[in-house]
N, CA, C and O of each residue as an XYZ file, in Angstrom:
856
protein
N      -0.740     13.886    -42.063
C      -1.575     14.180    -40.900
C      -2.536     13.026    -40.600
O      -2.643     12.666    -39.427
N      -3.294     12.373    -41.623
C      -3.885     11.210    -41.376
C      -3.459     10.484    -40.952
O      -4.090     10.066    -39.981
N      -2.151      9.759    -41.258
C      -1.173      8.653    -40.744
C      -1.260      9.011    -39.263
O      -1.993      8.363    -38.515
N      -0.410     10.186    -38.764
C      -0.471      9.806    -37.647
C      -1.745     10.480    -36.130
O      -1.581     10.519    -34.910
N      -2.947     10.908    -37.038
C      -3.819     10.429    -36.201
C      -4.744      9.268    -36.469
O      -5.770      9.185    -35.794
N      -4.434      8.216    -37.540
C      -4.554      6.729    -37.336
C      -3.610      6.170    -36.147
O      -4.141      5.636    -35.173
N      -1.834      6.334    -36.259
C      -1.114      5.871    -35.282
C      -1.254      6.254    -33.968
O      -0.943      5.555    -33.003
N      -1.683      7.274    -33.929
C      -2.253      8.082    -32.303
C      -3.659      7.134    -31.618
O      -3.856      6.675    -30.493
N      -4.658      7.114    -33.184
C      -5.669      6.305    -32.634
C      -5.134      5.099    -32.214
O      -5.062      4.999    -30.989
N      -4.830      4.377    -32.704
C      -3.949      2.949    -32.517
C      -3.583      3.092    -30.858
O      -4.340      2.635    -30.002
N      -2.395      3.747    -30.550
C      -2.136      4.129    -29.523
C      -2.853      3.940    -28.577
O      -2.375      3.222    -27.698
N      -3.996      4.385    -28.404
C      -5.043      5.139    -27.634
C      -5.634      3.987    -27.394
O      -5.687      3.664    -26.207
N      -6.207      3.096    -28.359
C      -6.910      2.011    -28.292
C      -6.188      1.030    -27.900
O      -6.673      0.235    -27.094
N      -5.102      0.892    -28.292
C      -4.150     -0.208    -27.142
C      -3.844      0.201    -26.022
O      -4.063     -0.767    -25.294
N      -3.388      1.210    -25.264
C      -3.447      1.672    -23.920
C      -5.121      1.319    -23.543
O      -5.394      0.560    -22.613
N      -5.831      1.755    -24.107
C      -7.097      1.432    -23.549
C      -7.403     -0.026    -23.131
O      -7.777     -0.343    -22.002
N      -7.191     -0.932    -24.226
C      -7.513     -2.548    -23.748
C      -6.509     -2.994    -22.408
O      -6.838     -3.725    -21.474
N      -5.290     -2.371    -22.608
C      -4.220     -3.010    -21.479
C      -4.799     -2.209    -19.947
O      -4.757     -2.777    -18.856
N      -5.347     -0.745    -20.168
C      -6.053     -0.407    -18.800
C      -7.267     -1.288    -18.495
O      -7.803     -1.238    -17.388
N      -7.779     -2.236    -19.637
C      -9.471     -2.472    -19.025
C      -8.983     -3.531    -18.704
O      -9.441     -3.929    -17.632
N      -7.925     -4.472    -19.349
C      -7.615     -5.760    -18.376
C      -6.833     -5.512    -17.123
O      -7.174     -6.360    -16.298
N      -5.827     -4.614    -16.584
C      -5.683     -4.105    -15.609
C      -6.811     -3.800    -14.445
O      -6.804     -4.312    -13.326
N      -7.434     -3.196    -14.765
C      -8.443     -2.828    -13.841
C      -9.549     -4.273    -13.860
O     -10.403     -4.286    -12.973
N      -9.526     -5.294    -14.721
C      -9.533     -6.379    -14.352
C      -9.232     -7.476    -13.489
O     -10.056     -8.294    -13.080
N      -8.124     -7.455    -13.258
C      -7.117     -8.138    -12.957
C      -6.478     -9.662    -13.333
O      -6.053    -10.691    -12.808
N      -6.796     -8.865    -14.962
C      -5.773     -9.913    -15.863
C      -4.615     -9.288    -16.236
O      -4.230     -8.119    -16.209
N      -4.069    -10.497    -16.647
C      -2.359    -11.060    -16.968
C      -2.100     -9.510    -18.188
O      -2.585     -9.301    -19.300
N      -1.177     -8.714    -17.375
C      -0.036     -8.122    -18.790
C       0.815     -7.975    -18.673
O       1.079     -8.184    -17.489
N       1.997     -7.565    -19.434
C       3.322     -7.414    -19.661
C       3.848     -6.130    -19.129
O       3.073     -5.182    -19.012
N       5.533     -5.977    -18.683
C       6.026     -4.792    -18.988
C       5.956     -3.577    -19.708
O       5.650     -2.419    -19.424
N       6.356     -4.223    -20.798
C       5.897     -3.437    -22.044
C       4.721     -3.022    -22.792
O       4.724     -1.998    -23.476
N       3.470     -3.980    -22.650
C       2.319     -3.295    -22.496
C       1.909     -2.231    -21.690
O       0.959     -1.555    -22.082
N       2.631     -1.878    -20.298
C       2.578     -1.166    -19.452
C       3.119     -0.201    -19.284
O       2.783      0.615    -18.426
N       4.503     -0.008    -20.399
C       5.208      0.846    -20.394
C       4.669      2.412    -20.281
O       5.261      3.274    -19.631
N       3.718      2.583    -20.858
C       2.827      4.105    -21.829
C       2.479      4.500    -20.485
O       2.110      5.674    -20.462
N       2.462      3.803    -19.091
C       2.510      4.261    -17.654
C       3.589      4.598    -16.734
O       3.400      4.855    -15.545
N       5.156      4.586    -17.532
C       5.851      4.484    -17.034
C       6.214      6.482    -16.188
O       7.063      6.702    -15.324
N       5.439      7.363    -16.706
C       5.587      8.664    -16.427
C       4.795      8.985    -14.834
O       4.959     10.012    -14.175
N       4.154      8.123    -14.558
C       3.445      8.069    -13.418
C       4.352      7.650    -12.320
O       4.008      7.819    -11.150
N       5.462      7.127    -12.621
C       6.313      6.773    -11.463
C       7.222      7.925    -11.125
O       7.712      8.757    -11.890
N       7.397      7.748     -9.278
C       8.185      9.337     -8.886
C       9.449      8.729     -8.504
O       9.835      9.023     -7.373
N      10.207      7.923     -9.210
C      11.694      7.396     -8.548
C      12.654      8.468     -8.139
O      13.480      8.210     -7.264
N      12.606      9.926     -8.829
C      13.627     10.897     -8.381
C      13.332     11.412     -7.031
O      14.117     11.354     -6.084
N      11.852     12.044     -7.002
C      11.208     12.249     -5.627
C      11.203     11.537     -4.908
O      11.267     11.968     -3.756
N      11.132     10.138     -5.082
C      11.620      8.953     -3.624
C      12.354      9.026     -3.325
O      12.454      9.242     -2.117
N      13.733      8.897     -4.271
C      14.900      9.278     -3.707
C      15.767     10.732     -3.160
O      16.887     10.951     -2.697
N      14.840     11.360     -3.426
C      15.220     12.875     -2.620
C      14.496     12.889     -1.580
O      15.144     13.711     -0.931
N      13.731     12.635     -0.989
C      12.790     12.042      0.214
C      13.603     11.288      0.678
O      14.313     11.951      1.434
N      14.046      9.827      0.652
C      14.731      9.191      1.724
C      16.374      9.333      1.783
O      17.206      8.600      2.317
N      16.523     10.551      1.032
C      18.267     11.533      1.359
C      17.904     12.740      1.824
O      18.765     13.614      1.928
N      16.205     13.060      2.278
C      16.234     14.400      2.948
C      16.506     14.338      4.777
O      15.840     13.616      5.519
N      17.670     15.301      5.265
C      17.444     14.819      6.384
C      16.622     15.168      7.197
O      15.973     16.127      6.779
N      16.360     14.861      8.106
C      15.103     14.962      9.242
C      15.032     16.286      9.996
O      14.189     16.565     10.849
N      16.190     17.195      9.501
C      16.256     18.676      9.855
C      15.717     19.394      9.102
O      15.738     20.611      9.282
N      15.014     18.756      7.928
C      14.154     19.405      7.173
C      12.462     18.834      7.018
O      11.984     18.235      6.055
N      12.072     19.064      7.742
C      10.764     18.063      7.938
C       9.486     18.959      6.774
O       8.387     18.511      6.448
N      10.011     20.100      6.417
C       9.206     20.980      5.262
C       9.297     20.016      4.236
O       8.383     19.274      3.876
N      10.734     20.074      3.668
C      11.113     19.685      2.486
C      10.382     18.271      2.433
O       9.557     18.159      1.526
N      10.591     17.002      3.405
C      10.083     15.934      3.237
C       8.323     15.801      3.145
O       7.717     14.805      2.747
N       7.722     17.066      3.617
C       6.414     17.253      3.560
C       6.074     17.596      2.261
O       5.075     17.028      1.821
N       6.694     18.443      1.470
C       6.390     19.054      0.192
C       6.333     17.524     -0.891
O       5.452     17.223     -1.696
N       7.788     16.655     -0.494
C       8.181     15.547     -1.343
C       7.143     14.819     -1.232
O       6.889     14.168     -2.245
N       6.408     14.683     -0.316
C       5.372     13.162      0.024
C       4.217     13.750     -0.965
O       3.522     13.080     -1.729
N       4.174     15.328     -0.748
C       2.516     15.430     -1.381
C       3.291     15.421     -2.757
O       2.328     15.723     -3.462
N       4.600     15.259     -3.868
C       4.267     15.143     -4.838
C       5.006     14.063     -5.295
O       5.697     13.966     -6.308
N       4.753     13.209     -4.354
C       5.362     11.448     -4.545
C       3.841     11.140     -5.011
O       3.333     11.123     -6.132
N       3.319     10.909     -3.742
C       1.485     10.394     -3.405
C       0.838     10.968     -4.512
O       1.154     11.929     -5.213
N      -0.463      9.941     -4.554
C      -1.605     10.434     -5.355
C      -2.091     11.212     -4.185
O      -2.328     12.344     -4.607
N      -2.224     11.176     -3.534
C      -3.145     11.756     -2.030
C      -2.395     12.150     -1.016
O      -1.212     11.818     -1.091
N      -2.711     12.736     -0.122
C      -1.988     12.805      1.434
C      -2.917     13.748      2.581
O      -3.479     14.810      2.313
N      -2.910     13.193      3.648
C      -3.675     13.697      4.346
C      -3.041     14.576      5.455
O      -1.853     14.883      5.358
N      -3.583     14.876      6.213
C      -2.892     16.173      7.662
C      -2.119     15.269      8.793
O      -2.681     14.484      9.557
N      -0.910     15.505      8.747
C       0.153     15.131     10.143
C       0.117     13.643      9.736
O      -0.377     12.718     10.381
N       0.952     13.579      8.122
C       1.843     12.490      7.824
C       3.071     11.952      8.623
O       3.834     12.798      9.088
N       3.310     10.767      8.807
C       4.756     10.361      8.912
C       5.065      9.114      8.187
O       4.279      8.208      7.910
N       6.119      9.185      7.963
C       6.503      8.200      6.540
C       8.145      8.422      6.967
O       8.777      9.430      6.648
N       8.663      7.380      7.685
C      10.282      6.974      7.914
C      11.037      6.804      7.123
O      11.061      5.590      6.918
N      11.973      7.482      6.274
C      12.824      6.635      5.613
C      13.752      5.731      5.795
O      14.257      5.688      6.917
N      14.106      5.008      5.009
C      14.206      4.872      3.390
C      12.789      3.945      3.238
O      12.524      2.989      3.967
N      11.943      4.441      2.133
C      10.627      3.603      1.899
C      11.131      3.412      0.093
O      12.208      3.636     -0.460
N       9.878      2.932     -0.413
C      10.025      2.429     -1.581
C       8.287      2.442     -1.955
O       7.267      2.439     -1.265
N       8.624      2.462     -3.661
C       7.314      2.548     -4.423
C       7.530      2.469     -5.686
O       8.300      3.182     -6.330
N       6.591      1.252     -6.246
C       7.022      1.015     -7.479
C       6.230      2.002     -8.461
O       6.445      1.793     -9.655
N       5.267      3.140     -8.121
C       4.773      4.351     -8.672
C       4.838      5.367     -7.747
O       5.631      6.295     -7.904
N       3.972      5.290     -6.638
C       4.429      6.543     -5.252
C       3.167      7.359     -5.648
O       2.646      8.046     -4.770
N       2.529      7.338     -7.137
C       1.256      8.117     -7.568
C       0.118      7.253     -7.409
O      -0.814      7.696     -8.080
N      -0.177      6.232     -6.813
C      -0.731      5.489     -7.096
C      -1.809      4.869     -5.786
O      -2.832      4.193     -5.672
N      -0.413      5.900     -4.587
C      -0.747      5.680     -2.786
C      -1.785      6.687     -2.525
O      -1.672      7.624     -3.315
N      -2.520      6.791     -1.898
C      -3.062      7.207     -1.074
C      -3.398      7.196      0.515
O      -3.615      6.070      0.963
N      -3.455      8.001      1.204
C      -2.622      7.911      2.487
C      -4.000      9.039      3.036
O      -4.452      9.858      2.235
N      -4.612      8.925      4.625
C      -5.402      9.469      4.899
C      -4.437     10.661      6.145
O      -3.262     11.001      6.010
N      -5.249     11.022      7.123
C      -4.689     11.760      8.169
C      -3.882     10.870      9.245
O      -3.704      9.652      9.224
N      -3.458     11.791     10.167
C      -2.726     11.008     11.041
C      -1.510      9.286     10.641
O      -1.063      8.404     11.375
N      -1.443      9.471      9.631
C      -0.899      7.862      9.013
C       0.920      8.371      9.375
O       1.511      9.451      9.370
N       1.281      7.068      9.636
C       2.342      6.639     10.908
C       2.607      5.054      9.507
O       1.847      4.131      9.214
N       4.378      5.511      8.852
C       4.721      4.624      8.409
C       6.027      4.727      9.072
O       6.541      5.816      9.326
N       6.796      3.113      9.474
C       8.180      3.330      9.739
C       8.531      2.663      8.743
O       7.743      2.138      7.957
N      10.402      2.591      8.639
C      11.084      2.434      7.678
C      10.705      0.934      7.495
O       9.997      0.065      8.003
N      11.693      1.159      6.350
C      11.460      0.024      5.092
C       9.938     -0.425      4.713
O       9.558     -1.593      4.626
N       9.110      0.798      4.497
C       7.794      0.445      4.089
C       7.662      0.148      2.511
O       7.570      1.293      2.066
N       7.606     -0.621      1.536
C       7.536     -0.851      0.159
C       6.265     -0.960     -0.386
O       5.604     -1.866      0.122
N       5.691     -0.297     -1.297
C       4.195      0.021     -2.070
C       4.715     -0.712     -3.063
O       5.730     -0.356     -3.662
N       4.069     -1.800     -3.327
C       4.321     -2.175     -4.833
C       2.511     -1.624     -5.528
O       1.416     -2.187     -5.503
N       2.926     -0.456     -6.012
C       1.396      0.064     -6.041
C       0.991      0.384     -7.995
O       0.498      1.336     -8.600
N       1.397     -0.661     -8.315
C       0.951     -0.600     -9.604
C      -0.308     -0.126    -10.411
O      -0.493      0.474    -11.470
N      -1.362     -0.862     -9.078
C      -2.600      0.062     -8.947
C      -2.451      0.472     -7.647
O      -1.448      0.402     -6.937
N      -4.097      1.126     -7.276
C      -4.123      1.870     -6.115
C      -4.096      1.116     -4.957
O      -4.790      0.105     -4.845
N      -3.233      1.582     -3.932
C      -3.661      1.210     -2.349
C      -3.802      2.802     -1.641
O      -3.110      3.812     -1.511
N      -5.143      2.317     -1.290
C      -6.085      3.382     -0.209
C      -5.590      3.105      0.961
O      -5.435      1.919      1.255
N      -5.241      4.106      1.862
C      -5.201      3.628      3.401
C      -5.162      4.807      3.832
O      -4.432      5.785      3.672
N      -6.735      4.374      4.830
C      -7.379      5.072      5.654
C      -6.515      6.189      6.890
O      -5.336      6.536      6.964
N      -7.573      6.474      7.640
C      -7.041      7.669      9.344
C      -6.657      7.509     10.107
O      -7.601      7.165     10.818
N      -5.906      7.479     10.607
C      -4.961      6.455     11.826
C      -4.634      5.803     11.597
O      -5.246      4.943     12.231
N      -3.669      5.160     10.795
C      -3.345      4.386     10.588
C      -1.762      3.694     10.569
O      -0.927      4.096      9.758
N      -1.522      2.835     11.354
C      -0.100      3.064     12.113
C       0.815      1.489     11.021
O       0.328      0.360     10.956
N       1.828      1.821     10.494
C       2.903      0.720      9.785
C       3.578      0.373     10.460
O       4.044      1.371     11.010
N       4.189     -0.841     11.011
C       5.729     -1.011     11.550
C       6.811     -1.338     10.302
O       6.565     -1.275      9.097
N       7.829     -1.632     10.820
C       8.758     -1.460     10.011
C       9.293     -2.282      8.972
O       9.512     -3.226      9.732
N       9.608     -2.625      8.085
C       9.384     -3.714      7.251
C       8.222     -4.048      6.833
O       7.901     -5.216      7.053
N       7.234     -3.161      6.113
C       6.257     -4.048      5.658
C       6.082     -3.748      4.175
O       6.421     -2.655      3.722
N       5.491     -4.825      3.321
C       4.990     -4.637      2.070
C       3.499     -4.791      2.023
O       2.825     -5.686      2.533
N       3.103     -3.753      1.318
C       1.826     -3.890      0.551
C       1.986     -4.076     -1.071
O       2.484     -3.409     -1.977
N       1.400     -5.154     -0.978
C       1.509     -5.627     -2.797
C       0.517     -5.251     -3.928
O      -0.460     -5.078     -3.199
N       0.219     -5.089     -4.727
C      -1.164     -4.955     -5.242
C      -0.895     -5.821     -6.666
O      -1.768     -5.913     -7.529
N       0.676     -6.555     -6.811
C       0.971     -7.132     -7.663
C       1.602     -8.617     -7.780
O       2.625     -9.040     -7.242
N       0.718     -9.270     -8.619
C       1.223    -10.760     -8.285
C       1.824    -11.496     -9.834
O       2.190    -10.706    -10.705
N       1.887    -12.698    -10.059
C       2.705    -12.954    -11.253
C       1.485    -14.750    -11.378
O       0.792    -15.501    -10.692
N       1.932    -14.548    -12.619
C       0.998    -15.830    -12.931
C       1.623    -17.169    -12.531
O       2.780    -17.198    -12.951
N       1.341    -18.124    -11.973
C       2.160    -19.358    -11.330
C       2.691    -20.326    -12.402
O       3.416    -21.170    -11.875
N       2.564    -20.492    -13.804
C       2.560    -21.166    -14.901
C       4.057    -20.334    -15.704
O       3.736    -19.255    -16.202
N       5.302    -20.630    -15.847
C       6.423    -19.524    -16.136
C       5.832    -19.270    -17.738
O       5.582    -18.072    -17.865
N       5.664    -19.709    -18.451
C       5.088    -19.501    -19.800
C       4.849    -17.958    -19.505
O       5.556    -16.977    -19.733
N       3.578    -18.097    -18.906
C       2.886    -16.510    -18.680
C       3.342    -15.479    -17.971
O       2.887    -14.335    -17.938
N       4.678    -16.126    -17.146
C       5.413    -14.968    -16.846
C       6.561    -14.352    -17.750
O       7.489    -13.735    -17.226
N       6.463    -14.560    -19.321
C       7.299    -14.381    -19.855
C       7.138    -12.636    -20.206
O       6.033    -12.148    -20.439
N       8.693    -11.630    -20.198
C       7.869    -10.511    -20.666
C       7.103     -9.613    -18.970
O       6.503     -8.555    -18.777
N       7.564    -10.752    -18.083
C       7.609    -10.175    -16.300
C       5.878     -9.638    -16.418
O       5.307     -8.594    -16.105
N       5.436    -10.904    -17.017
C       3.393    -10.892    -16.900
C       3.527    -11.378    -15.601
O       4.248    -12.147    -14.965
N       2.065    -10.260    -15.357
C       1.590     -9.871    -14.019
C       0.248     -9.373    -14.060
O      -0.293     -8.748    -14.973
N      -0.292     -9.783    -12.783
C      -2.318     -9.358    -12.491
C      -1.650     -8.320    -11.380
O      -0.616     -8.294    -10.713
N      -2.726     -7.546    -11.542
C      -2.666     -5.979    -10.074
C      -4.200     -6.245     -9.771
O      -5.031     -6.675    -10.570
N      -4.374     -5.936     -8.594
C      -5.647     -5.623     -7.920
C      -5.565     -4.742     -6.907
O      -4.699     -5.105     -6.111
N      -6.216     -3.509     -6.523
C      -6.077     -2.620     -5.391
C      -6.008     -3.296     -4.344
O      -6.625     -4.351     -4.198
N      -4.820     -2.491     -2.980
C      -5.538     -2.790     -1.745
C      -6.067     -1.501     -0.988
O      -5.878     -0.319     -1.274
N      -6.971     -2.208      0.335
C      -7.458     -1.040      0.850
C      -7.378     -1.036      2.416
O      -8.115     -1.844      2.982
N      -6.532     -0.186      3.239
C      -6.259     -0.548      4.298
C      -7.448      0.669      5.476
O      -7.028      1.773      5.825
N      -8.470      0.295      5.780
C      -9.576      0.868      6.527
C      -8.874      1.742      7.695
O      -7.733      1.497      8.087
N      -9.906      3.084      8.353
C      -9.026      3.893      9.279
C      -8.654      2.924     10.662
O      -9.157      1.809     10.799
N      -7.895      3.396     11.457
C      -7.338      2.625     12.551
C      -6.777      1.591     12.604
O      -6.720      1.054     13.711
N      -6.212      0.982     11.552
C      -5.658     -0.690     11.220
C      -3.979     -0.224     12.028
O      -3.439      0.882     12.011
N      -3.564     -1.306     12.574
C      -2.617     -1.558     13.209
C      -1.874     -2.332     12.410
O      -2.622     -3.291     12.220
N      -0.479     -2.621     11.578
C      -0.044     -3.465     10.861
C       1.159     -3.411     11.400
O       1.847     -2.394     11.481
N       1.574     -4.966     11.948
C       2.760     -5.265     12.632
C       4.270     -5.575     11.798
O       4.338     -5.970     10.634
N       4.981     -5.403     12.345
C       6.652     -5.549     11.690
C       6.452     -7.080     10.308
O       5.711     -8.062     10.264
N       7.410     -6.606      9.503
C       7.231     -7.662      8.480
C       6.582     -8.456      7.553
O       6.876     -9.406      6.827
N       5.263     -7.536      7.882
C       3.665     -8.134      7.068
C       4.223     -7.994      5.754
O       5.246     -7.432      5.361
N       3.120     -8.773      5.034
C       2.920     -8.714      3.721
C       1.356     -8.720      3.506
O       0.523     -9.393      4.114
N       1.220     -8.072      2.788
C      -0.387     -7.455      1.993
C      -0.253     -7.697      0.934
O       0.440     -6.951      0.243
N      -0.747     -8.618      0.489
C      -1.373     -9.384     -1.226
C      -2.198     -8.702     -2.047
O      -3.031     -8.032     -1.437
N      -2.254     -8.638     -3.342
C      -3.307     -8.388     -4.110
C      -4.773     -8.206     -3.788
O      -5.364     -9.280     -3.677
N      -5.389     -7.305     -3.639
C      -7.011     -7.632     -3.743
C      -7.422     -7.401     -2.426
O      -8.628     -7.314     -2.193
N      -6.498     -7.275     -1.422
C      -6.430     -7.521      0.459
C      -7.770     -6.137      0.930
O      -7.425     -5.052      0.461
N      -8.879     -6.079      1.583
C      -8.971     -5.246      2.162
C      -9.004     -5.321      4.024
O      -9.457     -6.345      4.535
N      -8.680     -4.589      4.600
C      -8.393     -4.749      5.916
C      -9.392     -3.904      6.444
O      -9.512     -2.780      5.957
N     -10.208     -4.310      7.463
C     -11.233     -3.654      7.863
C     -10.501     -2.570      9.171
O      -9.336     -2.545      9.569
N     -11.624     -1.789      9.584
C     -11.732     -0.980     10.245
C     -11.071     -1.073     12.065
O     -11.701     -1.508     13.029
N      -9.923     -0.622     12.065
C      -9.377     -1.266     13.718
C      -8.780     -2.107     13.854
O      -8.260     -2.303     14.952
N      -8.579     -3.031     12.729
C      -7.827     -4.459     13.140
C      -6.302     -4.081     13.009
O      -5.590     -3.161     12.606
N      -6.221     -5.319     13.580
C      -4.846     -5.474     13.903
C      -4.152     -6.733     13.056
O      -4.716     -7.827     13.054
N      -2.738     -6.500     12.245
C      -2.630     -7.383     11.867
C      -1.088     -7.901     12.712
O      -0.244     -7.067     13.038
N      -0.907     -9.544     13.006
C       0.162     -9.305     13.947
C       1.528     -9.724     12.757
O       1.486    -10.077     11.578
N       2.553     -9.514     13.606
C       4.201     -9.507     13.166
C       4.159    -10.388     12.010
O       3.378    -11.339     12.051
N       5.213    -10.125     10.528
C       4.851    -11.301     10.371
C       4.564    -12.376      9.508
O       5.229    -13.288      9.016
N       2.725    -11.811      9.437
C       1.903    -12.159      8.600
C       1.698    -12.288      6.984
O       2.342    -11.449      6.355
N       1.216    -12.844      6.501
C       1.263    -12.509      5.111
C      -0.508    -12.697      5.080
O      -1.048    -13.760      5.386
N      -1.093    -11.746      4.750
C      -2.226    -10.936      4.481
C      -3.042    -11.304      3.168
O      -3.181    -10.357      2.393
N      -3.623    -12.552      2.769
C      -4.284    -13.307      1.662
C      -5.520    -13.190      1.288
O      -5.918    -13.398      0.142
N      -6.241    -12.829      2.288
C      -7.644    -12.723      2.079
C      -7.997    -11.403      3.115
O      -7.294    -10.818      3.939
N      -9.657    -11.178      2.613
C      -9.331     -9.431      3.368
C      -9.662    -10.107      4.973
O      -9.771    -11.290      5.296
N      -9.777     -8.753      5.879
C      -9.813     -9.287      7.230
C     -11.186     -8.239      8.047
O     -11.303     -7.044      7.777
N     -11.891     -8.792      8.801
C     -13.310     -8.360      8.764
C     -12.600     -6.807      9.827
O     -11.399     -6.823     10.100
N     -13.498     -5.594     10.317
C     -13.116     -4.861     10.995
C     -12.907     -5.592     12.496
O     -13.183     -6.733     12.866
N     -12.433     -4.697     13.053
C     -12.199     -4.910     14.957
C     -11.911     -6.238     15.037
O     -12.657     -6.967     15.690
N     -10.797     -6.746     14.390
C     -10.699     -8.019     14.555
C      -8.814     -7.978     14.712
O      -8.264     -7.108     14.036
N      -7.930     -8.873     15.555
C      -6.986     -9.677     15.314
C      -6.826    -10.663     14.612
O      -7.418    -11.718     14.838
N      -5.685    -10.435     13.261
C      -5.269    -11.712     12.539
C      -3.802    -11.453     12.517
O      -3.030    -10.494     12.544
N      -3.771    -12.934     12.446
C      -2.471    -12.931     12.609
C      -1.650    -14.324     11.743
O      -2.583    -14.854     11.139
N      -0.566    -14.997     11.476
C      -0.440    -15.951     10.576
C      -0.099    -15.747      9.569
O      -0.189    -14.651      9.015
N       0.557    -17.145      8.907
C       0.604    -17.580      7.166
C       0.229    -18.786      6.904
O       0.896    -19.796      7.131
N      -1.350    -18.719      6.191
C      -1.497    -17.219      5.726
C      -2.534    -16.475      6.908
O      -3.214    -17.217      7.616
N      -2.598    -15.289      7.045
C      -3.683    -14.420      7.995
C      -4.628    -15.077      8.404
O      -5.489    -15.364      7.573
N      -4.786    -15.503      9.690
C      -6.532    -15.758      9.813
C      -6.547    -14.944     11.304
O      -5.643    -14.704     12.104
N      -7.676    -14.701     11.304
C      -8.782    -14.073     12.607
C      -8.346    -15.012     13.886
O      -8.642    -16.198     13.740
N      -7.716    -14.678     15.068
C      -8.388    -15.180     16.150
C      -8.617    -15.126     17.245
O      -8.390    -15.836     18.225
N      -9.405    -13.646     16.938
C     -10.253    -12.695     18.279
C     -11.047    -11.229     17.381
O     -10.617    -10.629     16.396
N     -11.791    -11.091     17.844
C     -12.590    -10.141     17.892
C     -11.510     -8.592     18.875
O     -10.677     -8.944     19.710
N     -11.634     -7.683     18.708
C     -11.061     -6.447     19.379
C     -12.307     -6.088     20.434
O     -13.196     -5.450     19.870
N     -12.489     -6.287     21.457
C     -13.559     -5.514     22.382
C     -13.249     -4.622     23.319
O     -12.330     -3.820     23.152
N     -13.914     -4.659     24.305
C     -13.674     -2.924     25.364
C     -12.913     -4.007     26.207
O     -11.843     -3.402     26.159
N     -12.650     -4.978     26.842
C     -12.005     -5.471     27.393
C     -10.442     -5.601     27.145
O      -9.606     -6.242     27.783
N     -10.291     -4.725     25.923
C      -9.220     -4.730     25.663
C      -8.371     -2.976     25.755
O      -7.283     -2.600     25.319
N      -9.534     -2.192     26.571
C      -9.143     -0.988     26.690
C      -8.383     -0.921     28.307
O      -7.841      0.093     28.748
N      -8.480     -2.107     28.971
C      -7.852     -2.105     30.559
C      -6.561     -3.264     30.242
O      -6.266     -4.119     31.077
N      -6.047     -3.171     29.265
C      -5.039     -3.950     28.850
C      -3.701     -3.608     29.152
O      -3.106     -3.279     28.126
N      -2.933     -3.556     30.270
C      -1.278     -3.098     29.983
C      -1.727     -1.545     30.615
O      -1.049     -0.555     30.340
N      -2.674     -1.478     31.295
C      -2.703      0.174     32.231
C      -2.611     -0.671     33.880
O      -2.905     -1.642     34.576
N      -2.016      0.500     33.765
C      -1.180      0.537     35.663
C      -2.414      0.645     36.586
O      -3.277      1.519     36.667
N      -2.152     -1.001     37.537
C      -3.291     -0.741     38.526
C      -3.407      0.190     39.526
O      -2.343      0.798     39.646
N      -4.387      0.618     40.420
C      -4.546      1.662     41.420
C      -4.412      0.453     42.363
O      -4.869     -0.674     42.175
N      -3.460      1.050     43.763
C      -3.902     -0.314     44.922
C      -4.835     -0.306     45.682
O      -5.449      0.735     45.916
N      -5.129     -1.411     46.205
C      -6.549     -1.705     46.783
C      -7.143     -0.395     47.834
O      -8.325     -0.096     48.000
N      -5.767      0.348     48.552
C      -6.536      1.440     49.805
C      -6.363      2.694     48.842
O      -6.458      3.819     49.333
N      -6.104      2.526     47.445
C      -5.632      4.444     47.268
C      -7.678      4.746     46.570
O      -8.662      4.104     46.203
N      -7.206      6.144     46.787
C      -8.889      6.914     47.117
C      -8.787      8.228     46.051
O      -9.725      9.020     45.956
């Protein structure tokens, strides 16, 4: 009985150091990581993007026990992907189309309104640039956090550490490196800002009245 609540302690205390450098966002291994491997929903993903769309219950039930979270009047297109699926969090009204991929090793938050196009990744996982340290598939995680109303265009990529402010827009595309302030357009590789979102942008693409109508 001693033995193995020494080996249990052991246990405990190594999961513990590999979560505090995690939540760091230092360098660990696969296999250090393994003791997390129960947190991933690969069966529920894949019964989700083979449910068909004549069952919009069933795919509702699957999301709330894919997600860490889920909020009121989800949509989520299949076929998506998630390298945990427990790890997402997802607010109201959120609008994903297909081929959306979570590499969500840690958490990505994303906010209320919040609309995906198709093809996009959010990363929260990167690899050390030196191959030595990628031996053993070493890797840093850092959350991302995508603010309510963000617009994210076809083909983005969202990096490690990314937070996206409130309203912005990110365009087609992009690869997403540094965070991006609210009510703002970025766009690029890598992302930069270049416009502000204002009310001048609420008479944008609406149908004029002609000059005599009353």
């Amino acid at each position: 009985m001693a033995e193995a609540e020494t080996q249990a302690g052991a246990r405990a205390a190594a999961e513990a150091e590999v979560r505090a450098r995690i939540a760091a966002g230092l360098v660990y291994t696969e296999s250090e990581a393994a003791f997390l491997g129960p947190l991933r929903r690969e069966d529920e993903i894949f019964a989700y993007n083979h449910t068909p769309p004549s069952d919009p219950a069933r795919r509702r039930a699957l999301l709330g026990a894919i997600l860490g979270s889920v909020g009121e009047r989800p949509v989520l297109l299949p076929p998506f992907h998630a390298a945990y699926g427990s790890n997402v969090h997802i607010g109201d009204d959120f609008f994903g189309n297909a081929y959306l991929s979570f590499v969500d090793d840690v958490e990505i938050r994303i906010g209320d309104g919040v609309m995906i196009a198709p093809s996009v990744t959010l990363t929260t996982t990167g690899h050390p640039v030196h191959p030595a340290r990628r031996e053993g598939f070493g890797r840093f995680s850092e959350p991302i956090v995508v603010e309510d109303k963000v617009w994210i265009g076809s083909n983005v990529v969202v990096l490690p550490g990314v937070r996206i402010g409130h309203g912005s827009v990110i365009g087609a595309g992009s690869v997403v490196s540094r965070d991006v302030p609210p009510m703002t357009v970025a766009v690029g590789t890598p992302c930069r800002v270049v416009r502000e979102i204002t009310d001048d942008d609420l008479a944008t693409r609406v149908a004029q009245r002609p000059p005599n109508a009353r």
